[in-house]
N, C-alpha and C positions, 0 to 999 in steps of 0.2 A: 468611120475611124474613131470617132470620138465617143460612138456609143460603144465599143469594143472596148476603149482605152477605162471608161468605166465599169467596164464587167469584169476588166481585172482589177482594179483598184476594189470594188467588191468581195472577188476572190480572195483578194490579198488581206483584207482587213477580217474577213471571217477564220481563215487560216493563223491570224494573229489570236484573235480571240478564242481560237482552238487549242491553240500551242498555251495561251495564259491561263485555262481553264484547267489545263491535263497536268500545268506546272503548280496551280495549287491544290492539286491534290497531292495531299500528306498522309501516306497509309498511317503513322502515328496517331491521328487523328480520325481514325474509321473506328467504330468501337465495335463493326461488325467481325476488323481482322484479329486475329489471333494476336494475343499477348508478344509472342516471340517475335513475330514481324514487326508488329509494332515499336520492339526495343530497337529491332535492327533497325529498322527505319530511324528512328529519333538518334541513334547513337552515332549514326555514321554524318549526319548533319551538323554534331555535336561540336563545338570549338573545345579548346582544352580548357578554355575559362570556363566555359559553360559546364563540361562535365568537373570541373574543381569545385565550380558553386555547389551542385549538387550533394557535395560531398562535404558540405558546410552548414551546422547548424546554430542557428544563434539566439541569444535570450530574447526577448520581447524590448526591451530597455532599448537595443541599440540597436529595433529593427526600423525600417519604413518603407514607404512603397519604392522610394530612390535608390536603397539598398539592395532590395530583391530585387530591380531591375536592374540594376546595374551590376551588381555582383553574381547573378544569378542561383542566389540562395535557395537551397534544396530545404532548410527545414527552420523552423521558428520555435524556441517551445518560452513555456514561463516557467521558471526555477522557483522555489518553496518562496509563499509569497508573493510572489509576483504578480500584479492584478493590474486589469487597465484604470481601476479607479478603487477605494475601500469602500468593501460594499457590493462592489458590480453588478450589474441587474446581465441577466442573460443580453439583451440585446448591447450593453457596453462592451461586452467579449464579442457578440459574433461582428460587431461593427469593427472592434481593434482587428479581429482576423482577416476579414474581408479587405480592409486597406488593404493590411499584408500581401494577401493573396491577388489583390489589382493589380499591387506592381508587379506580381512572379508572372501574371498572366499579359503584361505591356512589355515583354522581353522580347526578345528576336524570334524563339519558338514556344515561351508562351508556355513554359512546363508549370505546371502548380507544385507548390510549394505545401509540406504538412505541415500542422501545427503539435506540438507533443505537450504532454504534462503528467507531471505525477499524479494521477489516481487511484490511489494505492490503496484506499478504503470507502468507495464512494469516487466522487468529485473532489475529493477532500481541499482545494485551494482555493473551490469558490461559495461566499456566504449564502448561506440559505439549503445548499447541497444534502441529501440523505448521507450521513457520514456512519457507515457501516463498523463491523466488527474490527481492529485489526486482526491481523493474519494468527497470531498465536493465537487466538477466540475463536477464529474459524475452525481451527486443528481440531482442537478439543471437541467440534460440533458431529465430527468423523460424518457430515453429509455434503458429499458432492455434488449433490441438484442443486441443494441448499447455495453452495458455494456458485454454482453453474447462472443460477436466476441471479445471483449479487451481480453478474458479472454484465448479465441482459442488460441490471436496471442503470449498472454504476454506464455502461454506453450510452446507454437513453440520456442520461442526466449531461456526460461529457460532447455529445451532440447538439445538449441543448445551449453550449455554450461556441458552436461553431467550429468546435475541436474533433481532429478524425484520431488521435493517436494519443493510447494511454504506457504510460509507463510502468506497465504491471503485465504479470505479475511478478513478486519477488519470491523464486523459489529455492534459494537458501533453505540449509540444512545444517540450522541450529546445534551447535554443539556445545557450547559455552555462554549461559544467560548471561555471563559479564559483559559481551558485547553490546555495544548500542543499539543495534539493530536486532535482535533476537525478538522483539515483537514483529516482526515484518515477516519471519519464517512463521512456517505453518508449524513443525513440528521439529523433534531432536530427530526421527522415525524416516529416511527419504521414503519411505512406500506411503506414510499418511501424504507428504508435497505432491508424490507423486498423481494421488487422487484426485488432488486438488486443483490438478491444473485443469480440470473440466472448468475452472472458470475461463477461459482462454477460449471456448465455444460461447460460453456468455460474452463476451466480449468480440469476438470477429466472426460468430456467426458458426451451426454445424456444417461440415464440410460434404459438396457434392459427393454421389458417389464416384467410386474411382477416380477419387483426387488426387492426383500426382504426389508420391512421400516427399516430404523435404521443402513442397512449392509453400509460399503462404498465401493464407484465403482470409476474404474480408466478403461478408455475404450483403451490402448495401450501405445506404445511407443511415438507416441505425443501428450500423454499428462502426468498430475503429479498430485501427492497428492495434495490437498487442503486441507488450514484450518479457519474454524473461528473461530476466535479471539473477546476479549479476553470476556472466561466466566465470567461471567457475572457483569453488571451493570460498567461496566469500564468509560460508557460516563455522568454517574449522580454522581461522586463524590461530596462532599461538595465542593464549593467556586472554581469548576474546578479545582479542586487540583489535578495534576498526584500523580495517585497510593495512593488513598486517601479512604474514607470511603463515599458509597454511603448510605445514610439513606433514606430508603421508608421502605414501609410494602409490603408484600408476593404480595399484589393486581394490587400494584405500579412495580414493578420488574417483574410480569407477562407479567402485559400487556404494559410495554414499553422496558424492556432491553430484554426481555426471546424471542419474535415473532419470530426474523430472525430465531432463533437457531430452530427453529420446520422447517422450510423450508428450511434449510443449510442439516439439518438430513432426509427432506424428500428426498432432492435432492442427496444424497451417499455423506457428504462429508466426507473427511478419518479422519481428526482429530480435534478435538477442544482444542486450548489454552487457559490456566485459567488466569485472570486477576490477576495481582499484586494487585489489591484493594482491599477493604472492604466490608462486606454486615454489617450494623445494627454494626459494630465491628469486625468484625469474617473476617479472612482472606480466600478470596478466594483460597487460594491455599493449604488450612487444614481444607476449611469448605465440611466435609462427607456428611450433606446431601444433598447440592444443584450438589454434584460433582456425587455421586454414586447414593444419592435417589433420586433426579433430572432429572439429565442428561442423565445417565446410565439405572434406573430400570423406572421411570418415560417415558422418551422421546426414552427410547430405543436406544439409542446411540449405536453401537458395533465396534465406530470404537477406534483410541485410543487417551488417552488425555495427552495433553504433559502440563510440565511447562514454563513461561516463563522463559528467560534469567536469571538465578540466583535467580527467584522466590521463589525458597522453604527459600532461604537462608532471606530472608526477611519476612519468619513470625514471626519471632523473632525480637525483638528492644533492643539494636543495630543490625540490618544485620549480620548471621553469627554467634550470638551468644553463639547458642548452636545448631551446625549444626547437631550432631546426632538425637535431638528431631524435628529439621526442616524435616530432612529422614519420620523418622514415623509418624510423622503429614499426610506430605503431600500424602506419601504411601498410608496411613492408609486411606486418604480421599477420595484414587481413582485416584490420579495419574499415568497413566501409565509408561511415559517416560519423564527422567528428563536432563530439559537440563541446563547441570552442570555449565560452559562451561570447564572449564580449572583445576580445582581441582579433576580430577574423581578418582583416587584413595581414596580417602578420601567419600565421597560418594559411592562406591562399596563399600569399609571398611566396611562403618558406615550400610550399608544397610545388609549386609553379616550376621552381628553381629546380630544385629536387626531378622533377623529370624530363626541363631538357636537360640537365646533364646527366640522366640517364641513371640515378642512382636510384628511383623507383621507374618499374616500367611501365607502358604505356596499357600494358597488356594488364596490371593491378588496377591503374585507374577505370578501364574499361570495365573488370570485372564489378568493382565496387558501383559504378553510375548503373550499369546491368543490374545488380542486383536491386538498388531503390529504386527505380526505372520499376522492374519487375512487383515491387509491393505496391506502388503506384499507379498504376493502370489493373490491377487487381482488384485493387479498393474502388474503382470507378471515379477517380480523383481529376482525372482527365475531364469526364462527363462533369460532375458534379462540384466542382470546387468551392464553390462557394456555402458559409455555412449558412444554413436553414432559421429563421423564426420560430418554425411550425413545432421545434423541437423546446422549442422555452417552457411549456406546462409540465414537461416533464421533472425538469428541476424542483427538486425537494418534496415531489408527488406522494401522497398521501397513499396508496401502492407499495410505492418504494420505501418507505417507513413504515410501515406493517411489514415488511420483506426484511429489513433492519430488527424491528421489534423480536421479530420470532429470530433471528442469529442471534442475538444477545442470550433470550429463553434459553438455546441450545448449546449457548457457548459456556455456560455457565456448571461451572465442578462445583460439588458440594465435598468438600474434604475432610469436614467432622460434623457429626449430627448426634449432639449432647453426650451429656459427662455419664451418665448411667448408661447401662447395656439397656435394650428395650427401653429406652423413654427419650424416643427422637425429639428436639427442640422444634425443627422446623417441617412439617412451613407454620408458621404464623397465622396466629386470630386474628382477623381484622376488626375486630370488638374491643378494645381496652376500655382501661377509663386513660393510664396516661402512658406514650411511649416518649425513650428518650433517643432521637437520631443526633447524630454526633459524627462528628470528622471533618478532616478537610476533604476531602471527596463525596460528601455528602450532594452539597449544590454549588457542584463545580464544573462547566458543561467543557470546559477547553482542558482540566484533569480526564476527564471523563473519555476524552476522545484521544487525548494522548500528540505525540507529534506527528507532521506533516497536518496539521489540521490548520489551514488559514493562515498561518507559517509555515514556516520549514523546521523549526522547533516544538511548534503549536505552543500553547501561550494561557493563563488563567484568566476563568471567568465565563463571561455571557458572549462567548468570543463569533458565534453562529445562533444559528435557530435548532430548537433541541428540547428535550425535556431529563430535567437532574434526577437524579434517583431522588433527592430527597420527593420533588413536586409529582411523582411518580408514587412515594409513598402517600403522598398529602389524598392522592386520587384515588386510592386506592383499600383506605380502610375506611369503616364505617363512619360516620357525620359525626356519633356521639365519642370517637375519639380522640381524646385530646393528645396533640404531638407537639413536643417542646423541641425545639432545636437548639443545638449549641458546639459549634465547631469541636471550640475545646474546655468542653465540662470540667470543673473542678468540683473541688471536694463539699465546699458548701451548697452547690448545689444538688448534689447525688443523695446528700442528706436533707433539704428541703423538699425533697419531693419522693412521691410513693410510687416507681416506676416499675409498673408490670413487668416491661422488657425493653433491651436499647437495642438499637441497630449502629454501629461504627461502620463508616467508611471511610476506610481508611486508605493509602499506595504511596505512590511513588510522582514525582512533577511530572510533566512533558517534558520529551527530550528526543534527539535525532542523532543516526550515526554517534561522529568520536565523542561526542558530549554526554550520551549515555552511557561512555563505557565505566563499567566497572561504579555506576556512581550510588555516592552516600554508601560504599560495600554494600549493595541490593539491599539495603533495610527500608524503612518506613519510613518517609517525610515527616520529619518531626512536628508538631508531636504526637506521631501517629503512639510509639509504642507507652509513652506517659498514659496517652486516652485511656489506650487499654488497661493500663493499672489502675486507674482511679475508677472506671465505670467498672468493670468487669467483675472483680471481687465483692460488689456491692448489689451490683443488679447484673440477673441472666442477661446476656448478652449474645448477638451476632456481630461477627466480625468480618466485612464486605472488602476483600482487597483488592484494590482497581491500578494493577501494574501491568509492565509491559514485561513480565517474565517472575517465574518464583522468588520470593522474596525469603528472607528471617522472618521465620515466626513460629521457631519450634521452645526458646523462653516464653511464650505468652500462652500456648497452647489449653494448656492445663485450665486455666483461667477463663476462657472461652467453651463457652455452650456449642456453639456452632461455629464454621468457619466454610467462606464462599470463597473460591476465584471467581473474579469476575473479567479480568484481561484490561484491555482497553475497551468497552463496549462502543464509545460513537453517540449519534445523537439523542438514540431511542431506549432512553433509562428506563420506560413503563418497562421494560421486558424484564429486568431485576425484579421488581416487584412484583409481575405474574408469577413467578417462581416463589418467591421468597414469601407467597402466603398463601399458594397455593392453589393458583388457578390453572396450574401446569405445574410439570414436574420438572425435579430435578436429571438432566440425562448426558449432561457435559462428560467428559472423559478427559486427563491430563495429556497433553500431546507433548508435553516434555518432564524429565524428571525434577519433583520438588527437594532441593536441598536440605538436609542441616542445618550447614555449617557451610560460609564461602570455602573458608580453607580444604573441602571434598572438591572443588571444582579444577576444571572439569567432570563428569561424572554423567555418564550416558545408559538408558537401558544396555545390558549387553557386557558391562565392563565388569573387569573379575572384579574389582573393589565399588561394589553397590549398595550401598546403605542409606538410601533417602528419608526424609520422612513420610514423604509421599512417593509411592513408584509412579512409572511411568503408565500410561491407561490406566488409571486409578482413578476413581469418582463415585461416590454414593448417590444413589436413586431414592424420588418420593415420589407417589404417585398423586396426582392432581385429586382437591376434595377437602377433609375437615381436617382443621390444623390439627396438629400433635400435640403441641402445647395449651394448657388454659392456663390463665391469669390467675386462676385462684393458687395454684402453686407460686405463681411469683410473690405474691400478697404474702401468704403464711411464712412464706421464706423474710420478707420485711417485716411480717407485723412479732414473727417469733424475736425479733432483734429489737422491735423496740420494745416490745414486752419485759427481755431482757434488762434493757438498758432504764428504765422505769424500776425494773424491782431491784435495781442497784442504786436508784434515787431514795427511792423507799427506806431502803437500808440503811441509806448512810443518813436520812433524817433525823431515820428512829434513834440512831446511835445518840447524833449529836443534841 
């Protein structure tokens, strides 16, 4: 009896342990099962707090592992800025992430959590980073492989910092340089953006074949989500007003802001952010049907769509004003995931509320956790959550700066080449006896790069690791020539010295969004156009302008030998100076039209009233090899003036 009585207690405890083994198995958790099972699985387990975290993204400032455990926070990113320390070494970011990511992984089901950030040219927030063209540099380089490997190297680099999720690209469709952002668009052209988005395979990877239209793909651990930005019509506001109100009709918004976004979506990208601006009135980021009947049911989108930076909070006027109707707007429109940044309590609250009493349905929530659910087990974030060490050499890799170097080469318009017909100025001897470089953008590596670089405005100076066009020119011509620098040359010195030829660089500050808009009327950073008076008329000159969109420069014209766009180029200045003396050619091409006069603006290829200085695809070519120019022209041109000015010494001697 008593050995019986123990062959079921046997029984019974194997049966327990049966029953405990079958109960933790979590198809969620099989990375053998299909994607879809997997959602359903994890969704239907799901609390409402759980799928509302998900549905919450927040800055780095107010994250911790207590937070994402507790509130079960779907995403983390760092806003311009934002760093775990100044300075950060790769392993000080993948450590700040991986906290993060311990506490999303100590939650009840244990979902991982992504990390996001702008890098929108490069890495562009963290020091030391390859800091590439911006976007209006790329345009002009009209090469999409080109564009395609930035996108390889800028993952490699964003990996190396423990980060699976970039916020790029920006495929705005520049219409108005007066906006602050019009360096961030590729081109005025949507079919040049359109090309462009082969960066979006650099960056998540080429897509299996018979990849699902609409799904988004992320092919490993090097590489990251991608997003394009921002839906829609962000680059046609009125009067380039940031975050302003685009006026066209349905036909106008199709076929110039809407193109990229079908080839962003054919290409898997994971997500699309909604533009803080206006369509016709109607706030993008509360208007339902260009977000769900559009994007979603239309284009097929499945992957998910985030807000911008505190966007929802600005459908309302003042910002903020009635943030619980801001929740159900934007909800309500198709929003998936909101990025708060810093008030998320208030936003879970307000969102909480919102659906038990039924004023968002239960059926929005689900769709929206479905769809990051769905970019999430795609990217392998399940498997793989945690960021990687082995990804730290990549950062700032010698590679990826030669890969920078030659998009500068490319990106570079040459839009006047000398004052005679037949007697091109450049490219340049690297032989002188003396040259004069000059500007404030000369050796300015945080001008040079422009904003979003290391801020969120980006900033002057030695602000990363880089090389300035001047120390680019230092490298680059001969031992026996002597180069005098001087920001801003005056008159006694122009006349002290016997200068073959000057180089000016000259632009515009660093600037982001509403604070570029419209600034200094697109002219010169003073004293850029003084420089030009005092150097120009006295010595052959080139004239280097390092802006974030065309500038005034058709009074100085005349006066200028040469004249370069050079964009925003980033960290890698040597590639100005391969060009500019001719160890490669000039092959840049304008991706947007060069003004006048602001008062023409707006002013697009295409428009019946077109009068530029520059058209649009406009650029002059040199071919790589022996400068154009020799010195001993520049000499005769000085020595005929002091000859001059000597036989008028002579004269008034003799008189006296």
């Amino acid at each position: 009896m008593e050995r019986h009585f123990t062959s079921w207690i046997y029984f019974l405890l194997l049966l327990c342990w049966a029953t405990i083994g079958e109960a933790e198995y979590m198809i969620y958790k099989d990375a053998n099962r299909t994607i879809n099972a997997r959602i359903d699985d994890l969704l239907k387990r799901m609390t409402l707090a759980e799928k509302i975290g998900q549905m919450t993204q927040i800055e780095r400032e107010v994250a911790s592992a207590d937070v994402m455990k507790n509130y079960f926070i779907g995403s983390v990113l760092s806003g311009g800025g934002s760093v775990p320390a100044p300075q950060a070494s790769p392993k000080d970011w993948v450590d700040m992430v991986n906290e993060f990511q311990n506490g999303s992984l100590s939650s009840r089901l244990g979902i991982p959590m992504i990390y996001g950030i702008d890098a929108v040219h490069g890495n562009n927030n963290v020091y030391k980073a390859t800091i590439f063209p911006h976007n209006i540099g790329l345009g002009a380089t009209r090469d999409p492989a080109l564009v395609k490997k930035i996108g390889e190297a800028t993952a490699l680099e964003v990996r190396a910092t423990g980060i699976q999720y970039a916020f790029a690209p920006c495929i705005a469709v520049c219409r108005d340089p007066r906006w602050g952002r019009c360096y961030e668009s590729y081109s005025e052209d949507h079919a040049i953006v359109q090309n462009m988005t082969e960066i979006i395979l650099g960056l998540q990877g080429d897509l299996p074949v018979n990849w699902s239209k609409g799904a988004p793909y992320v092919g490993g651990k090097d590489k990251v989500a991608a997003c394009a930005k921002h839906f829609v019509g962000d680059g046609g506001t009125h009067d380039g007003i940031n975050e302003n109100n685009t006026i066209i009709d349905m036909h106008g918004l199709l076929s110039i802001h809407m193109p990229a976004y079908y080839n962003s979506i054919i290409k898997g990208v994971s997500t699309v952010m909604v533009s803080y601006s206006s369509w016709n009135g109607v706030k993008m980021h509360a208007n339902y049907n260009m977000i769900t009947g559009y994007l979603k049911n239309t284009l097929k989108f499945r992957g998910f769509v985030i807000s911008d930076w505190q966007g929802i909070d600005r459908i309302t006027s003042p910002a903020g004003a009635n943030y619980t109707y801001s929740v159900q707007a934007s909800i309500n429109a198709g929003i998936d995931m909101v990025m708060v940044p810093y008030n998320y309590t208030t936003y879970i609250d307000d969102l909480t509320y919102l659906v038990n009493k039924s004023v968002i349905p239960m059926s929005r929530i689900d769709d929206a956790v479905r769809r990051i659910l769905r970019v999430k087990f795609t990217m392998g974030l399940f498997e793989n959550p945690y960021g990687d060490l082995s990804f730290a050499d990549q950062l700032g890799k010698k590679e990826h700066r030669e890969l920078a170097r030659e998009a500068v080469r490319k990106s570079l318009v040459l839009l006047k080449n000398g004052n005679e017909t037949n007697k091109p100025f450049l490219p340049l001897p690297k032989k002188a006896k003396r040259i004069l470089v000059a500007g404030t953008h000369a050796d300015n590596l945080g001008y040079q790069c422009g904003g979003w670089t290391i801020q969120w405005q980006g900033d002057s100076g030695n602000i990363t690791v880089g090389t300035t066009i001047l120390e680019a020119i230092k490298s680059t011509v001969d031992q026996s020539t002597t180069i005098v620098h001087s920001p801003t040359p005056n008159s006694d010195l122009m006349k002290s010295n016997n200068f073959d030829f000057a180089i000016l660089i000259l632009g515009e500050p660093p600037y982001t969004e509403t604070a570029g808009d419209d600034l200094n009327d697109l002219t010169l950073l003073d004293p850029g156009p003084q420089t030009i008076q005092t150097v120009c008329p006295v010595t052959k000159c080139v004239v280097i302008v390092v802006s974030g969109r065309p500038v005034v420069m058709e009074p100085y014209l005349s006066d200028i030998e040469a004249l370069v766009a050079a964009w925003l180029p980033g960290s890698e200045g040597q590639g100005v100076a391969d060009v500019l003396f001719g160890d490669y050619g000039f092959s840049g091409r304008l991706s947007r039209t060069w003004f006048k006069r602001v008062d023409q603006l707006p002013m697009n290829y295409g428009d019946e009233k077109y009068d530029p200085l520059f058209p649009f695809d406009f650029g002059l070519t040199t071919k790589p090899g022996q400068a154009s120019y020799t010195v001993s022209g520049a000499r005769r041109k000085v020595d005929l003036r002091v000859m001059l000015s000597l036989l008028v010494t002579l004269v008034v001697v003799f008189l006296v």
